[in-house]
C-alpha positions in Angstrom: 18.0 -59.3 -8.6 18.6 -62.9 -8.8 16.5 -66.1 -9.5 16.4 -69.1 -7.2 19.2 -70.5 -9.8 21.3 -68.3 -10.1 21.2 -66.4 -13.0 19.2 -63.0 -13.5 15.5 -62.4 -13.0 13.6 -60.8 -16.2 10.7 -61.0 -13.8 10.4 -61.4 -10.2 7.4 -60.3 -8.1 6.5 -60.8 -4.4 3.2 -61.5 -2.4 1.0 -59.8 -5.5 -2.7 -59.7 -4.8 -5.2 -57.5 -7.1 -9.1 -57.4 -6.5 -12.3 -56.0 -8.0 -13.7 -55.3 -4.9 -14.9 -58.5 -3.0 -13.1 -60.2 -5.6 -9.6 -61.6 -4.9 -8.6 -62.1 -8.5 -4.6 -62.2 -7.9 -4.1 -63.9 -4.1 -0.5 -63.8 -2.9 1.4 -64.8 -6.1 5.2 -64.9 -5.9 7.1 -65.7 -9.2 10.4 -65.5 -11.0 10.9 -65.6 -14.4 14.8 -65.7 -15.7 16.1 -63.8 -18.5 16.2 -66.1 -21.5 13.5 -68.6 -20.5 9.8 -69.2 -21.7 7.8 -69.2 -18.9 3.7 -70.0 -18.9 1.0 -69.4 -16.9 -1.3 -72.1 -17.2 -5.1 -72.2 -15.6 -8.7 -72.1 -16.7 -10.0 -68.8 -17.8 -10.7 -67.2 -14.3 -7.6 -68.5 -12.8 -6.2 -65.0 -12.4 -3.2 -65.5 -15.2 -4.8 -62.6 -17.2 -4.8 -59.9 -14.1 -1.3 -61.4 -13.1 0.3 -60.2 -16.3 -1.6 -57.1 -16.9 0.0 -56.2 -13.5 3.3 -57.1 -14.3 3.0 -55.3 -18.2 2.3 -52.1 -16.0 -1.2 -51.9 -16.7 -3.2 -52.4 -13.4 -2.2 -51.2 -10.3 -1.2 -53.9 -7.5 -3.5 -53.6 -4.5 -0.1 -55.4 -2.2 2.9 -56.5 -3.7 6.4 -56.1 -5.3 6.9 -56.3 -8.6 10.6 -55.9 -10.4 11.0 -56.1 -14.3 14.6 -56.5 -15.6 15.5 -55.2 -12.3 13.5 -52.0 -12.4 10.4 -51.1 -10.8 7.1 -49.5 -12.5 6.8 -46.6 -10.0 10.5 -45.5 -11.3 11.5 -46.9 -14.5 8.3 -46.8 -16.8 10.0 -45.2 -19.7 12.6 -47.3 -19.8 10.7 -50.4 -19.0 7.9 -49.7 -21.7 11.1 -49.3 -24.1 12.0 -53.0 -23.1 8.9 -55.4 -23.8 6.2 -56.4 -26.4 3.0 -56.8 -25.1 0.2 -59.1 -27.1 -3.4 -58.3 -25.2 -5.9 -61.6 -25.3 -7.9 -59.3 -27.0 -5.9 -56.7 -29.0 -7.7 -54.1 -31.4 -6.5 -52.1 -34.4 -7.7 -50.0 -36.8 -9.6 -51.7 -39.2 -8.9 -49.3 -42.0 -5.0 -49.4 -42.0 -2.9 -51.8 -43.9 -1.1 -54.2 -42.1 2.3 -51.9 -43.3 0.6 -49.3 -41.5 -0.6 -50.7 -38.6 3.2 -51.7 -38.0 4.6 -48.6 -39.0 2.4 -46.6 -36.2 4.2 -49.0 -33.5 7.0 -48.7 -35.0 7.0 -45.0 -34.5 6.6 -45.2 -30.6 10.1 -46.4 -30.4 13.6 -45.1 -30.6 15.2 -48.0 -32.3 14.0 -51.5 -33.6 13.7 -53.5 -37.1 12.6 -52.6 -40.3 8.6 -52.9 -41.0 9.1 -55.4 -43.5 11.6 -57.1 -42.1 8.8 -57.4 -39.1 6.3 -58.5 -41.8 8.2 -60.7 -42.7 9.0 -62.7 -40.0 5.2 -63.1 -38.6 4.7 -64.2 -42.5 2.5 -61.8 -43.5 4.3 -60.4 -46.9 1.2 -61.6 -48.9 -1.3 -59.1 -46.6 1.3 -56.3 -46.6 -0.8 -54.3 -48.0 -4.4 -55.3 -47.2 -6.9 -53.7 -44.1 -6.8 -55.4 -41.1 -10.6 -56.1 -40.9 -9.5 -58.1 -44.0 -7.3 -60.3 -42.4 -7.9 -63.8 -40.6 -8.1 -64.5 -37.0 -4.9 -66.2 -37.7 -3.7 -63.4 -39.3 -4.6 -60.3 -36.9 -2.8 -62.6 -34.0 0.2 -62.7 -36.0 0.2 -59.0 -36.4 -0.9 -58.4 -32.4 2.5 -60.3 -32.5 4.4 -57.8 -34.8 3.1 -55.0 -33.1 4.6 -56.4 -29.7 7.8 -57.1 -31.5 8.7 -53.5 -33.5 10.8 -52.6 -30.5 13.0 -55.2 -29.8 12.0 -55.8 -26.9 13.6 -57.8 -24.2 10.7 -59.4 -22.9 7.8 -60.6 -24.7 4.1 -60.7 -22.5 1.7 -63.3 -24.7 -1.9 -63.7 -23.3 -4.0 -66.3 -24.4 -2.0 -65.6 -28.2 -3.7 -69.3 -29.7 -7.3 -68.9 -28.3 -9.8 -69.8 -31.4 -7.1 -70.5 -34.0 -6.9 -73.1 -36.3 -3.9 -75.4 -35.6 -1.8 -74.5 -38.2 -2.2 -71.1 -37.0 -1.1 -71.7 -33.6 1.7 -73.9 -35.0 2.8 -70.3 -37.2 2.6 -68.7 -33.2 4.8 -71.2 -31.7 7.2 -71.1 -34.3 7.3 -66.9 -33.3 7.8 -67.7 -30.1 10.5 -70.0 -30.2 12.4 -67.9 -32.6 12.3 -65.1 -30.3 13.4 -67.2 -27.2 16.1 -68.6 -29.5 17.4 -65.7 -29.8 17.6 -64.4 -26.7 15.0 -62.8 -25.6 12.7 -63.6 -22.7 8.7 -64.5 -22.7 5.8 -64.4 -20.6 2.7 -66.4 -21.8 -0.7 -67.2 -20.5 -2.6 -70.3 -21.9 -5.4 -73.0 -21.0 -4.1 -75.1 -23.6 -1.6 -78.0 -21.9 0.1 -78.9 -25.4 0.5 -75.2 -25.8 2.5 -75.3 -22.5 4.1 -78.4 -22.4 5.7 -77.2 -26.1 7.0 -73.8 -25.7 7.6 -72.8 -21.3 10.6 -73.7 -20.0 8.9 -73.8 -16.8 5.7 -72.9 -15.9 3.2 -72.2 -13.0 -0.3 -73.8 -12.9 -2.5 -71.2 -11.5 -6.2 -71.8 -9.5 -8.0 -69.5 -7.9 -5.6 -66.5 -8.3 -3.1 -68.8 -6.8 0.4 -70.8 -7.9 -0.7 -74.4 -6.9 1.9 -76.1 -8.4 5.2 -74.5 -10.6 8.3 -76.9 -12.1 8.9 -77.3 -15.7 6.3 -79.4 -18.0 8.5 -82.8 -17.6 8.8 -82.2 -13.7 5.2 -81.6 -13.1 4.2 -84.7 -14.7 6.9 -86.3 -13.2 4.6 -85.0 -9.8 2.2 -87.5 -10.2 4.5 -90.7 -9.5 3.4 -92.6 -12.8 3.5 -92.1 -16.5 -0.1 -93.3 -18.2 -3.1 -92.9 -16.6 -6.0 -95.5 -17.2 -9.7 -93.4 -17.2 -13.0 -96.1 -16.7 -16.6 -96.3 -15.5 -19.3 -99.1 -15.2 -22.7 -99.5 -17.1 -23.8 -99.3 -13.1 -22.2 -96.3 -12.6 -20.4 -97.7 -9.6 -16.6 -98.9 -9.2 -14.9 -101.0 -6.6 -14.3 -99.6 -3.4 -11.6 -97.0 -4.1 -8.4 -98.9 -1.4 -9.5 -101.8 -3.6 -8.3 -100.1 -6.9 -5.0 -98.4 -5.2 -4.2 -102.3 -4.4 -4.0 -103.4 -8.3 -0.9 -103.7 -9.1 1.4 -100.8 -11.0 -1.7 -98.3 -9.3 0.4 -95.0 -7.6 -2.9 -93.0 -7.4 -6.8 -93.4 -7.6 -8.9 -90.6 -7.9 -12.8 -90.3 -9.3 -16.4 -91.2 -8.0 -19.2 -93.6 -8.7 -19.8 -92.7 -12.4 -16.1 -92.1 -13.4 -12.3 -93.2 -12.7 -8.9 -92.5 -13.3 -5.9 -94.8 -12.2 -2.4 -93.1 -12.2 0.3 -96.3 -13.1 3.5 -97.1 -13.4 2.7 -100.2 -15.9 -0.7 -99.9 -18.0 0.4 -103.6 -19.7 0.0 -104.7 -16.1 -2.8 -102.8 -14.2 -5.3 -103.2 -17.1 -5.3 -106.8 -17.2 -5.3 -106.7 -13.3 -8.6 -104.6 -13.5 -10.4 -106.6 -15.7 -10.1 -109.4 -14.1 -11.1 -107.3 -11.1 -14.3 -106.4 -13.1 -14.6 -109.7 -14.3 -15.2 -111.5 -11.1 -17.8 -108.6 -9.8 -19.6 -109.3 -12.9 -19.3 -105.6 -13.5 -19.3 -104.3 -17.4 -17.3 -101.6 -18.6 -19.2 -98.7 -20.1 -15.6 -97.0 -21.2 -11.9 -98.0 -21.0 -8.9 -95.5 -22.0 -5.6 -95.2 -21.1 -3.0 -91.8 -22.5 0.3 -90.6 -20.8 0.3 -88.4 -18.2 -0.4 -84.6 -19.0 -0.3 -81.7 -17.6 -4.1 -82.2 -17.1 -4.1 -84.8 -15.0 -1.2 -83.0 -13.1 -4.7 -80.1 -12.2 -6.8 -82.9 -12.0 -4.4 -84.4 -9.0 -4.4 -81.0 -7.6 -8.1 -79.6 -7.4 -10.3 -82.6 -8.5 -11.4 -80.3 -11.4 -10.3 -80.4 -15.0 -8.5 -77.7 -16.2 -11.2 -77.4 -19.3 -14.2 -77.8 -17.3 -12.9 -75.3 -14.3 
């Protein structure tokens, strides 16, 4: 089976839809991932992305749906296809009274092949707790070994959920860095995140997800690209109130207005220009600012745009 490009699909999955009774918590989700790519799932936590890759790791059940990993199918191909990835659950638990050694050595042990244990501690960093408990370890830590675990099989593809949630930031920079080194050398992953840096660092391409739904799906750059301008200027008035909104799309360098009375953001081409523009704008009202701020487009506005919600707050 074949991506839309060209080359081979790692993952590749057809009209998916899972519920809990009433609820529809996967909705008609078609997605390909190719081999050798970094591919996110990126929504607020309820979005779905959770269900959608417990489904594809084998784990649930699809209630409709195809699903194919590495060209195989879970119905005829589980041995082989639990043989072929790491998984990392948002919520993984291990013992608490075995060594980190241990803990690795047990996974290690439900495989026919794969690396050495320490050459696995060693490359999630964790020579220094070799030999200590795992209710010893840090947040920071445990993830890293969650990561290990996921990784003492070699596996071709590698399923991440939520792997940075609640981690300090030179943790999560220690995760990245796992992730990229396994992508650099070949191998394919599958991550989940609410975190836009987080995506816009590691996927190759990604798929915003809302309501159990793909929205919106390009790479990072091509997303943002979406939006028709590159900095976005964010105001509200001490009243509360803005100019009419066709009045703010006509300042110069504006591609996009969206907000209400008590908050607005302007999507431009040229913040040096569309600032000054608005002021003067203001000025002439005799309105007062109660905030200005301007940033480069992210991948949040990019939700923003799409459901009027921010992907924190959703």
């Amino acid at each position: 089976m074949r991506n839309p490009g060209g080359s081979p699909a790692a993952v590749r999955c057809r009209g998916l839809v899972k519920r809990y009774g009433e609820l529809v918590a996967v909705d008609g989700l078609d997605l390909d991932v190719a081999a050798g790519e970094c591919f996110g799932l990126l929504g607020p936590n309820g979005a779905g992305k959770t269900t959608t890759v417990e489904v594809l790791e084998g784990l649930l059940e699809p209630d409709e749906g195809e699903i194919e990993i590495l060209g195989m199918r879970w119905s005829s191909h589980e041995r082989e296809l639990r043989r072929s990835i790491g998984i990392q659950l948002q919520d993984t638990r291990l013992p608490d009274k075995l060594t980190v050694a241990e803990t690795i050595r047990l996974f290690r042990s439900f495989y026919p092949g794969g690396p050495d244990v320490d050459d696995v501690i060693a490359r999630v960093q964790l020579q220094e707790k070799r030999d200590a408990w795992v209710r010893k370890l840090s947040g920071g830590q445990r993830q890293r070994l969650a990561v290990a675990c996921a990784l003492v099989g070699s596996p071709r593809i590698l399923f991440l959920d939520e792997p940075t949630t609640g981690l300090d930031p030179q943790s999560r920079r220690a995760l990245w860095g796992l992730v990229e080194d396994f992508r650099g050398a070949g191998g394919t992953v599958v991550l989940t995140t609410h975190y836009m840096d987080e995506a816009a660092r590691l996927c190759d391409r990604l798929a915003i997800i809302d309501h159990g739904r793909v929205i919106a799906q390009g790479s990072p750059r091509d997303l943002v690209a979406s939006l028709g301008a590159e900095q976005v200027v964010e105001f509200s008035l001490a009243s509360g109130e803005a100019p009419p909104e066709h009045e703010l799309a006509a300042l110069p360098g504006v591609s996009g207005v969206r907000g209400n009375g008590a908050s607005w953001a302007l999507t431009v081409h040229a913040v040096h220009v569309t600032v000054p523009a608005l002021l003067a704008r203001l000025a002439r009202e005799g309105s007062d600012l109660a905030r200005l701020a301007t940033h480069d487009a992210t991948l949040e506005d990019v939700f923003v745009h799409l459901t009027g919600r921010s992907l924190r707050d959703a």
